[in-house]
N, C-alpha and C positions, 0 to 999 in steps of 0.2 A: 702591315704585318700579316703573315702566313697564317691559315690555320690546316699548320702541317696534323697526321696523323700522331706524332710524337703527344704535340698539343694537345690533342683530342682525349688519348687514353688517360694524361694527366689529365684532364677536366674528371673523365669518368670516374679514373679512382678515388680522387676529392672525395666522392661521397659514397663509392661502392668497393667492397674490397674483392669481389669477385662478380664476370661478366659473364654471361651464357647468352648464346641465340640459342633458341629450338625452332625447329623447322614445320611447315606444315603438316608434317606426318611426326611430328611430337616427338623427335628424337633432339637431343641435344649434338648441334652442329659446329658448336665454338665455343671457347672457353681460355679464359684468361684470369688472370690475377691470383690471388691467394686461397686456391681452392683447397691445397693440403692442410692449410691450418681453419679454414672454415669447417670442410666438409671430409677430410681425413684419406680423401682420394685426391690423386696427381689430376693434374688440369688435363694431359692425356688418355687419363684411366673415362673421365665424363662422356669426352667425345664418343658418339655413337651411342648411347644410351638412353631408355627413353628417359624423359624428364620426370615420370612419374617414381620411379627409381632411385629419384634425388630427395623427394621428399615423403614427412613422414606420412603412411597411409591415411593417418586421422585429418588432416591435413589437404589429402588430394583433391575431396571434391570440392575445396576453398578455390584453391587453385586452376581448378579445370575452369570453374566458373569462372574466375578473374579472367584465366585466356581467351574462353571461350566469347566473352564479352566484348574483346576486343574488337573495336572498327581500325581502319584504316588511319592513324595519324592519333588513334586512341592512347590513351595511359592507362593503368590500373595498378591500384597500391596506392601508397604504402602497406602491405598487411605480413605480420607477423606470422612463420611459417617452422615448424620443426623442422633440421632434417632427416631424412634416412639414416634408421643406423645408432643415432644416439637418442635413444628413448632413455631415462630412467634419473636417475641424481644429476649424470654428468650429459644429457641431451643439451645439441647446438640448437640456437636459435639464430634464425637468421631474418630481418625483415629486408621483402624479395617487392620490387617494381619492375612492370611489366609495357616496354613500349612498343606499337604494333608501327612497324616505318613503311609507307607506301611504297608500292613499285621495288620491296624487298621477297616477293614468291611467298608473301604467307608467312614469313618468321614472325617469330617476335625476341625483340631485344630486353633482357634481361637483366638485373641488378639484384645481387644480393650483399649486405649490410650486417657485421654482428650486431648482436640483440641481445641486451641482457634481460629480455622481459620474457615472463611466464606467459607461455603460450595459450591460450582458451581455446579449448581442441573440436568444441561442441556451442550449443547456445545455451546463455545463460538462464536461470530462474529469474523472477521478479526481484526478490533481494538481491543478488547478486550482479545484478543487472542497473540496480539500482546505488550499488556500491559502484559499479566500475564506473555510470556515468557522473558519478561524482568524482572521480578522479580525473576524468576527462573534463568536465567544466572546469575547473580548477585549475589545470594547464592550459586549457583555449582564454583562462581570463589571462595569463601570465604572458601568454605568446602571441595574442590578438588572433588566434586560429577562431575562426565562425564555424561552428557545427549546429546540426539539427538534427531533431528527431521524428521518424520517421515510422507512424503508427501503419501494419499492414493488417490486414485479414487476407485472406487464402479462404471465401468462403466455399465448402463443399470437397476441401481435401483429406476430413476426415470421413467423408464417407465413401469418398475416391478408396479408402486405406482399405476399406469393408471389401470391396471388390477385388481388390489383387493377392495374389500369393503373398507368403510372408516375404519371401524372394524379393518380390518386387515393387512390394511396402518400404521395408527396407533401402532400398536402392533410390524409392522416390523422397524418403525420408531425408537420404544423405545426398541428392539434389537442392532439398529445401536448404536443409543447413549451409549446406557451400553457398548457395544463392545468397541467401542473407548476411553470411559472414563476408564473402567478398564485395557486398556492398558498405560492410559496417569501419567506421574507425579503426585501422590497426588489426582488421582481420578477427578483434574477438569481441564488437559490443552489439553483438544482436541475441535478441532473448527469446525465447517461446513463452509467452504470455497463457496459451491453455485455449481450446475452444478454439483452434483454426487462424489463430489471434499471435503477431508478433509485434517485436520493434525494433529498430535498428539503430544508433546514434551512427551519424558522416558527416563528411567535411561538406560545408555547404556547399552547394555546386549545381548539377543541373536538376530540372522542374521535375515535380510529382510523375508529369505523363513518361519521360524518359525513364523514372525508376519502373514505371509499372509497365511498360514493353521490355525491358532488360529482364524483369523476373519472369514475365512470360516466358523468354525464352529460353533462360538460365534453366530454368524449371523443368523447361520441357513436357507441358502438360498439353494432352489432346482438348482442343476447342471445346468440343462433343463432349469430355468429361464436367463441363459445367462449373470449372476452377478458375475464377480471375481474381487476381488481385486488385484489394481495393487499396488507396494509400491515402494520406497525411501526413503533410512534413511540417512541421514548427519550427523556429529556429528556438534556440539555447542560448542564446547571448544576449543582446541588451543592456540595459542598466543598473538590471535589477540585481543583487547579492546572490552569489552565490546559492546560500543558505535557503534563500528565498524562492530562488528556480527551484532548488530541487524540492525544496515541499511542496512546489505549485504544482511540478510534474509528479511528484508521486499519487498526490490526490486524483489530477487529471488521469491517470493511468487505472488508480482505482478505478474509477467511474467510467473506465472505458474498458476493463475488464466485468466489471458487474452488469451495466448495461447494452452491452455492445450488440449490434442489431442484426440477430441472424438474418439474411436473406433481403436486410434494408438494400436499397439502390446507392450507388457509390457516394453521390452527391448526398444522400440522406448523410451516411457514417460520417463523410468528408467533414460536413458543418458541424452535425452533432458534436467531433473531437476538436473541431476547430473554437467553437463557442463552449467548450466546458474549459480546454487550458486558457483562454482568454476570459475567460469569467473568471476562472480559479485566480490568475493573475490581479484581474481587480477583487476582489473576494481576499487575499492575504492584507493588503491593505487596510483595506474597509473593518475587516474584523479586528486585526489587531488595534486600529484607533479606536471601534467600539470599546473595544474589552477595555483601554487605556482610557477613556474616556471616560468609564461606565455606564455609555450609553445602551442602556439596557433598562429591563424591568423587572420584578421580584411579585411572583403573584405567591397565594399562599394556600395550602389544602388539609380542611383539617385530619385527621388520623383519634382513631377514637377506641377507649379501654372495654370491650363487650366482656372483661370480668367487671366493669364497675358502671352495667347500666350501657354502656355505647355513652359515657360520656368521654370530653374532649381531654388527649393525651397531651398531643402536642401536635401543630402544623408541620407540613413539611414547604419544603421554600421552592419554589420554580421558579428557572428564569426564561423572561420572553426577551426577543427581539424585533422590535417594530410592532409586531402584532399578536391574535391571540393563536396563531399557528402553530404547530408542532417545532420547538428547538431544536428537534433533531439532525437536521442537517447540518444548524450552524456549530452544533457540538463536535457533532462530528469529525466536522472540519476543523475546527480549535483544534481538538485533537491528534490531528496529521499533519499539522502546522504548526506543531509545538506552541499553541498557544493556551492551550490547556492549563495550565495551572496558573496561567497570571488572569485567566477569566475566573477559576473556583477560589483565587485569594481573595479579588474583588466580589466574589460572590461573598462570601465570608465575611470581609468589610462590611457591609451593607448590614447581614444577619446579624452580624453583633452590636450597632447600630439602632436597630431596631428592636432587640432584646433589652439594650441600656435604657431606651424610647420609653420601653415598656414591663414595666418588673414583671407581669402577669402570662407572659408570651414563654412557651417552649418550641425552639423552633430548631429542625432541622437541615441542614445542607446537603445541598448533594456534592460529593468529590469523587475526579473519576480515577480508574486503577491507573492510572499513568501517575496522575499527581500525590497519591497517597504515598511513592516512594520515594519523594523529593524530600530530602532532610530542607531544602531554604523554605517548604512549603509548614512545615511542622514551625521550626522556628517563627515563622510571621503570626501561624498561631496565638503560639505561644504568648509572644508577645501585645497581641490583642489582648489575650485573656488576663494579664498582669497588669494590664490599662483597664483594665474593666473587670473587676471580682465581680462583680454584682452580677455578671452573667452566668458565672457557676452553677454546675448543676440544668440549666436549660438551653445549653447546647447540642444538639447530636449533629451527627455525621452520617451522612448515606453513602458507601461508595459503590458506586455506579456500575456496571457489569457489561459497559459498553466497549470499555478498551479492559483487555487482559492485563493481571498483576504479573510481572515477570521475576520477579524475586518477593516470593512468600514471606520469608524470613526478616527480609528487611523492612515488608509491608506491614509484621505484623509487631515489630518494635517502634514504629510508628505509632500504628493503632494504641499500644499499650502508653505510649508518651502522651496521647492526645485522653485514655482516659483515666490515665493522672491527673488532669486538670481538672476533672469530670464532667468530660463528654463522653456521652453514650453513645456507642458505635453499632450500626444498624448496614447489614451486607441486603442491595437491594438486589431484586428479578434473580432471588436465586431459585435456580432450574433450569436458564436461560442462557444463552452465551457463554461468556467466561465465567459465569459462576458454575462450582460446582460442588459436591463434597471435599474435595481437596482443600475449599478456602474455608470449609466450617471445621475442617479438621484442623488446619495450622495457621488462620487466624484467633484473635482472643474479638469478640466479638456480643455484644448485648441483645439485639435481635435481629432475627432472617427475616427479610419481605418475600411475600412468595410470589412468582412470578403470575401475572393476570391470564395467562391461558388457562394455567391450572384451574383457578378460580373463577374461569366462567365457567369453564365441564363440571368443576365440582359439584353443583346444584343437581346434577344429570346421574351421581354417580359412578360407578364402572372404576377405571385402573385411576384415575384423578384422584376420586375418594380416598382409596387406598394409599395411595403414595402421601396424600398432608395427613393422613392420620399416622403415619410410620413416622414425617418428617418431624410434623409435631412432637410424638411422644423422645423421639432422638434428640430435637430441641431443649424437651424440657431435660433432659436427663441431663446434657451438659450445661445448662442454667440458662439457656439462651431462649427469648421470646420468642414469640409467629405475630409475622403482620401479611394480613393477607390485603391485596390489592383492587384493582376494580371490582370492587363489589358495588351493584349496580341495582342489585331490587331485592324486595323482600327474601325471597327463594334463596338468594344468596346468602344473604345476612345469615339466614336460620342455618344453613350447610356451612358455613365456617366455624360459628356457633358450634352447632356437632360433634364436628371435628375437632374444637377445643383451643381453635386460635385465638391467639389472646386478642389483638390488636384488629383492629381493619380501617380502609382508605376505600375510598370510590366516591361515584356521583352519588349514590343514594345517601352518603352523609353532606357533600356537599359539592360544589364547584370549585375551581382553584378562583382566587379572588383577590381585588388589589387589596382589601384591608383584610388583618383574619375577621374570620365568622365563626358562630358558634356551628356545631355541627346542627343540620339539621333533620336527623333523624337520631333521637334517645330510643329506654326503654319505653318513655312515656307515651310516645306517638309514634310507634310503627306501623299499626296499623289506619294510619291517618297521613303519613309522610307521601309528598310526592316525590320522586329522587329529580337533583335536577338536572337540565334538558344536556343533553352530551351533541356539541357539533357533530356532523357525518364525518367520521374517518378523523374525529380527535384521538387522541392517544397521550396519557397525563404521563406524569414521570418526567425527569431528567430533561431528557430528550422525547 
């Protein structure tokens, strides 16, 4: 059997409904199929035009890059392309493959495809970027397509940007973005991560080194300007859940956006991103069978009334993992791995627990703003507390200032549910992070912890002073206590004092500890207290 031309074109249209060659000098040389209803001009009207004129401007330098890329016997595409002309409600999309055919003078053979997908014209943000590769894992599980991801730096193109005209800032700007888009899935899933810093999702395909001479060149950066791409690819696929990749990869992207290594050697960055998403990988696992497990531990630190003497109010609860190290990283990551509130129920389990253990115990939890707006987190409460009256009354709650409350409103019909039962609700490290006036404004709330920077200047005086003696007397006015935090040695004590805070927490009353302790500094031995010893570079609280 023949493979006549007839043959041929029907193969073609199978999957393109319109064909273009452009020639070495970038005009469009041939054209066939249904280009009136694609692109609104006659297959005759194309020829002779240059091919930039076919697509839309936002668009072009995707395009120039994809061709520009091309080797001999090359492909490039599938990527998603507007065309000329119809920008606005009723713009064409068309997704356009690019094949370079040897011993053809330089053309390249062309295919374009309707499209009913929203074009992404530029590079995405972090969210958004992180929305689209969730759509794209989700289809490569459905299709068995392999994609990966593709961490780059560009170190020293933002100070390339210092040096040129805005002209031609510009111009290198919209090289970057082509480059990376005509490497990315579908022409739209590359993002500017900030800091010289991007990423790319693609079809798996060929090694690191091949991507990072293609951007070389795509780029078009002088040697001598001091610009190379650094890269790491990961794949996206596996066996792992969906669900599961993408909080591994957002975490890993945190941590390669926070710490990322100006100036490191490629091989440094390379590991570094390679050993933090393969950590993160074993790290979802590992924590969530902790948390299910409750293989953890519950240290306790007391908190004390300096209106009644510096005697003991109530502890607050810590949890450790493994060691006496700072939880904050594993918080952290609960956190970004939505395992956050199935570790602060369990945390919670435990507290009331130990409150039933012991009638004499008032003990605090900590819960962080993610979890405080989970109606299933309230109910389990709830329901603790109906199995166990006897804990009435010495319960509180700390929520944590680590992750932001995104709905005020529903966090603070929460808060009012929890203290109907009565538990006392305590807003920690406000001054800090996400806390701020807005949550003492439209929370219902029993006392503010003040954040421990404050309260170490405060001994010293100056705008610290100032500010807990305003927060204070604003506090009292709306009925809500002060609990001030690391306080650490005398000088402190007597500056909080001062200032009129009711409560205080630090080493100088005690250390966190597996069983509670009394506090160990009253009104009766101050001047006899030794505060106890604080590890280098401990840091109490939460996390």
């Amino acid at each position: 059997m023949s493979l006549s031309p007839q043959r041929l074109l029907g193969f073609a249209f199978a999957s393109a409904d319109l064909l273009l060659e452009i020639t070495a000098e970038g005009k469009i040389g041939f054209a066939i199929g249904a280009s009136e209803a694609l692109s609104g001009s006659a297959e005759t009207a194309l020829v002779g035009r240059a091919w930039r004129d076919f697509i839309d401007p936002r668009d072009r330098p995707m395009v120039e890059a994809l061709l520009s890329g091309l080797k001999d016997g090359g492909r490039g595409g599938p990527v998603v392309v507007t065309l000329a002309g119809s920008a606005g409600a009723s713009e064409r999309a068309a997704s356009f493959t690019a094949f370079r055919m040897p011993g053809n003078d330089g053309a390249v053979s062309c295919a374009f495809s309707r499209a009913a997908a929203k074009v992404m014209h530029g590079l995405h943000d972090k969210r958004s970027f992180e929305a689209a590769t969730a759509a794209l894992i989700e289809t490569a599980k459905a299709t068995g397509q392999e994609l990966e991801l593709a961490l780059i730096e560009l170190g020293g193109l933002g100070a390339l940007r210092k040096l040129l005209s805005p002209e031609a800032s510009k111009d290198l700007d919209d090289r970057v973005t082509g480059a990376l888009r005509a490497q990315s899935h579908g022409g739209g899933a590359a993002a500017d991560l900030g800091h010289d810093r991007f990423a790319v999702v693609r079809n798996k395909g060929d090694g690191v080194e091949a991507l990072v001479q293609r951007l070389i060149k795509l780029v078009a950066i002088d040697p001598k300007h001091g610009v190379a791409p650094q890269v790491r690819a990961m794949s996206l696929g596996g066996d792992a859940a969906s669900g599961q990749v993408l909080r591994a990869l957002r975490f890993s992207l945190d941590n390669f956006i926070k710490d990322g290594m100006d100036g490191a050697p490629s091989a440094t960055l390379n590991e570094a991103v390679s050993r933090s998403v393969q950590r993160t990988l074993v790290e979802v696992g590992a924590l969530g069978q902790a948390v299910n497990e409750k293989r953890f531990r519950l240290v306790y630190q007391p908190v004390v009334d300096l209106k009644a003497n510096a005697a003991l109010h109530h502890h607050e609860v810590l949890v450790r993992f493994g060691d006496n190290a700072s939880p904050f990283p594993m918080i952290r990551m609960a956190e970004e791995l939505d395992l956050i509130e199935a570790l602060d129920i369990a945390v919670v389990e435990q507290t009331v627990a130990k409150l039933t253990a012991d009638p004499t115990l008032k003990l605090a939890a900590n819960i962080s703003g993610r979890t405080i707006v989970s109606s299933a987190f309230v109910a389990a409460v709830k329901a603790m507390l109906v199995k166990t009256p006897a804990v009435s009354g010495r319960l509180l709650f700390e929520i944590t200032e680590s992750a932001a409350i995104d709905d005020l409103a529903l966090a603070d019909r929460h808060l009012k549910a929890l203290r109907s039962e009565g538990c006392l609700i305590c807003l920690d490290d406000f001054g800090a992070g996400a806390a701020s006036l807005a949550y003492l404004q439209q929370l219902t709330l029993d006392i503010v912890k003040i954040d421990g920077r404050y309260i170490r200047e405060l001994q010293h005086g100056g705008r610290e002073s100032t500010f807990i003696r305003h927060l204070v007397t604003m506090c009292a006015e709306l009925g809500v206590k002060t609990l001030a935090e690391m306080v650490e040695n005398t000088n402190a004590e007597e500056a909080v004092r001062r200032a009129g805070v009711d409560y205080a927490q630090g080493w100088f009353y005690g250390a966190p500890t597996d069983i509670p302790q009394q506090p160990t500094a009253t009104a009766d031995n101050l001047g006899h207290v030794k505060p106890a010893a604080r590890r280098k570079g401990s840091v109490e609280g939460w996390g």
